[in-house]
N, C-alpha and C positions, 0 to 999 in steps of 0.2 A: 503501580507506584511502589515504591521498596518504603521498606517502613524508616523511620527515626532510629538514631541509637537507641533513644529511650524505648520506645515504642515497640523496639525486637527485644530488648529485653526483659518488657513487662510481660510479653506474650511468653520468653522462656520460661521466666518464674511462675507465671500460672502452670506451663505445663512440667515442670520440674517438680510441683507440691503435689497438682493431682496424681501424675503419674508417681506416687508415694503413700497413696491413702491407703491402697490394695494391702500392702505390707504391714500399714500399720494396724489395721483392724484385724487381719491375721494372727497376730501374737497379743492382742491387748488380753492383760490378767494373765499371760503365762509367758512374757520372755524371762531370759535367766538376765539377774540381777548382780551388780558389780557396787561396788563400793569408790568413789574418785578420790583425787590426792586431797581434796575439800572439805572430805564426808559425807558431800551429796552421792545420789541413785545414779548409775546408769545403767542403760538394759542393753543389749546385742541389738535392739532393733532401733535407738538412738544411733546408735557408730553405720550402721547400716544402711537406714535413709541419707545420714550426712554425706556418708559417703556417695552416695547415688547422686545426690541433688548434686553436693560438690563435682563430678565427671560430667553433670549435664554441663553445668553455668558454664564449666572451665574451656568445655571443648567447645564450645560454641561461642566465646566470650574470652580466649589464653590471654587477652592485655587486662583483663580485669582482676582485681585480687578477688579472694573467697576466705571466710572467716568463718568458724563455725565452735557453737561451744564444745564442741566432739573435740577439736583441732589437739594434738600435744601441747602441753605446757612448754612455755619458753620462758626463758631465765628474764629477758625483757622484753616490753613491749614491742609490737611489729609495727612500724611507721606505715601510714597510709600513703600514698606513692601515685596510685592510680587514678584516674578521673572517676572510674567505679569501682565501687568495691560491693560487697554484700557480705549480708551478716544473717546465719543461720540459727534458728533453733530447732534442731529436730525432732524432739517431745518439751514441749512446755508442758508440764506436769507429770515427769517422768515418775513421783510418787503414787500420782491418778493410777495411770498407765499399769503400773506394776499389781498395782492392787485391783485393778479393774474399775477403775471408777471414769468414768464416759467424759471428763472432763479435760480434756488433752489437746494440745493444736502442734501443728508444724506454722514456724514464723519464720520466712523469710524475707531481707529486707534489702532491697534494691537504694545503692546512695551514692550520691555522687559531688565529689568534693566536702565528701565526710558526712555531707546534708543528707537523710535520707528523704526520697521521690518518691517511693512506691512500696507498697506493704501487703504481703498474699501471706493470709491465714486462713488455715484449713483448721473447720473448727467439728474435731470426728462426733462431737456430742449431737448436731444437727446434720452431719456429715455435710456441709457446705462450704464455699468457699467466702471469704470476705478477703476485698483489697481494694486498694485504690492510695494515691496520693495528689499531691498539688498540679489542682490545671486540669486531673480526669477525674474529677467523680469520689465518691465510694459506693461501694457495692456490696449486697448479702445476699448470699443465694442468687446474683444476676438481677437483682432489684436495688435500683437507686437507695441510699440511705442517708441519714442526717444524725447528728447528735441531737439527744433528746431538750425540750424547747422549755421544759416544765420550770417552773421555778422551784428552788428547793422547800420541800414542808418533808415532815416528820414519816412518809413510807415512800421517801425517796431511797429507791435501792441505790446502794453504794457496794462497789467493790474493793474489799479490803480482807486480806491476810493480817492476822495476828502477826505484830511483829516483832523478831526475833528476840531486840535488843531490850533490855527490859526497859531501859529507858524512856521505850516510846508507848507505857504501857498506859499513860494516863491520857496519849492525848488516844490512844485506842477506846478507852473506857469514853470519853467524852463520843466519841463516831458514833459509840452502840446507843449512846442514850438519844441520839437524836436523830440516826436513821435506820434503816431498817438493812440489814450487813450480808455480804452475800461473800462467802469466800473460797471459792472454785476449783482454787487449788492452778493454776494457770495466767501468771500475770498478763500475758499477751489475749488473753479471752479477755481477762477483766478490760484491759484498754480500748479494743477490737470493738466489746459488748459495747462501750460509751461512743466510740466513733459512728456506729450504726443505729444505738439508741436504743438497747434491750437493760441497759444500764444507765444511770443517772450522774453516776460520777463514780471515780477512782481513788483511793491513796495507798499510794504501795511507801515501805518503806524499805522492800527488801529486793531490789530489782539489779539485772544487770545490764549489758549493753543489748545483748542478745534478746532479753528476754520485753523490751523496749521500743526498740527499730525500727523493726516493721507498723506498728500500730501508731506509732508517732507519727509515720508517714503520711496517715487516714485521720488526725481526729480535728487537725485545725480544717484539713478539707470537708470533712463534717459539719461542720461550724463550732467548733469546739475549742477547746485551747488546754495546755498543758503547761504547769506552774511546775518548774525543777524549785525540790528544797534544798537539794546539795548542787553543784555545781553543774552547768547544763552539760551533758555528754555529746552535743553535738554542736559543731563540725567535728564529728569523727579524728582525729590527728593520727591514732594509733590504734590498733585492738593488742587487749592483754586477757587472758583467761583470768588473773587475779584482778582483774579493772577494781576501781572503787563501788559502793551501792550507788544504787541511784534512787530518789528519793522524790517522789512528784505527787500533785494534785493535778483531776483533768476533769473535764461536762464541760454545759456550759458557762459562760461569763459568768451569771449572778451565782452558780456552783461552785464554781472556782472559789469565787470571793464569800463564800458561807464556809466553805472548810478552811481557807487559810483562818477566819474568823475561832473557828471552833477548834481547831490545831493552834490555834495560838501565834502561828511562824507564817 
């Protein structure tokens, strides 16, 4: 029996990330470092996998678009056009990465009609895979997974980066006082970690589309749920390099409803 649309290309994207691990553990702590048009990191071995993954999806998949934070800056937005599209990241924590710090995933995100379906994260610190989306599962390491069931109290690990803007520095002071804060350096771990339940809850304030995607795909199939503060990014309409932040709370229910509480929004 020949598989589904979906279904061949969950199976790409598994082996499009694994077949990328090899490369990426070979250069971690020593690729050469670039500076973007942003001011963020990028290393030789981000353009390198993207590009790789990019040549799998494309040739196996030419109606589908491919989006990648590697892609050149465009002057506008790229309208989304295709039934699938995918949105890569190919070092979430290109800082980690550079510096040697074990905390780094490849995140691609399988979506269609801007929705994303399906989320493979390769997470090199446990060197495992996690994925899954709506209707299959999630999965860690090839074992079923759930979002964690705990109610929230005071050594509930949260994942949360300092965030940039100073503005959002008090509802940060409020997080540290009443959980216990874990910050990875890798948005796409932090959400990944809450989807399978190594984590208790999320609040990024400093995310982008990429760095998103995939892991949104996994956390309401977890049993989980994800609160956008700023305007929901999906259905997909466009990818832009320069997109807007994206802004969320995610665990579960009673999580959720404890940090919009403690965030104040």
């Amino acid at each position: 029996m020949s598989l589904s649309a979906v279904d061949s290309r969950i199976a790409a994207a598994k082996a499009a990330v694994a077949s990328q691990t090899k490369t990426l553990h070979a250069e971690f702590g020593k690729a050469r470092v670039e500076i973007k048009y942003d001011g963020t990191r990028v290393t030789n071995v981000d353009v390198a996998i993207s590009e790789a993954i990019q040549a799998a999806i494309t040739t196996a998949f030419p109606e589908d678009q491919f989006f990648s934070e590697e892609l050149a800056v465009t002057a506008e937005p790229v309208p989304v056009t295709a039934r699938f599209c995918w949105v890569l990241d190919p070092i979430d924590g290109t800082n980690n990465y550079a510096n040697g710090i074990i905390y780094v995933s490849i995140s691609l995100a399988l979506l269609e009609n801007g929705v994303p379906i399906y989320g493979v994260i390769y997470d090199m610190a446990r060197r495992v895979l996690m994925h899954g989306g709506p209707g299959r599962g999630v999965w860690d390491d090839g074992q079923p997974a759930r979002v964690s069931e705990s109610a929230p109290h005071t050594h509930s690990l949260i994942g949360f980066h300092s965030p940039v803007e100073k503005s959002y520095a008090a509802e940060g002071k409020r997080l540290i006082e009443n959980f216990k804060i874990r910050g990875l350096g890798s948005s796409a771990l932090h959400l990944a970690y809450a989807a399978v339940g190594h984590l208790e809850g999320v609040v990024e304030h400093n995310n982008r589309i990429w760095d998103v995607a995939a892991a949104a795909a996994m956390i309401n199939e977890g049993g989980g749920e994800i609160h956008y503060l700023t305007p929901t990014p999906f259905p997909m309409t466009a990818f832009w390099l320069k997109s807007p932040r994206v802004q969320y709370v995610a665990g579960n229910r009673t999580m959720c409803a404890r940090l919009h509480e403690i965030l104040e929004r």
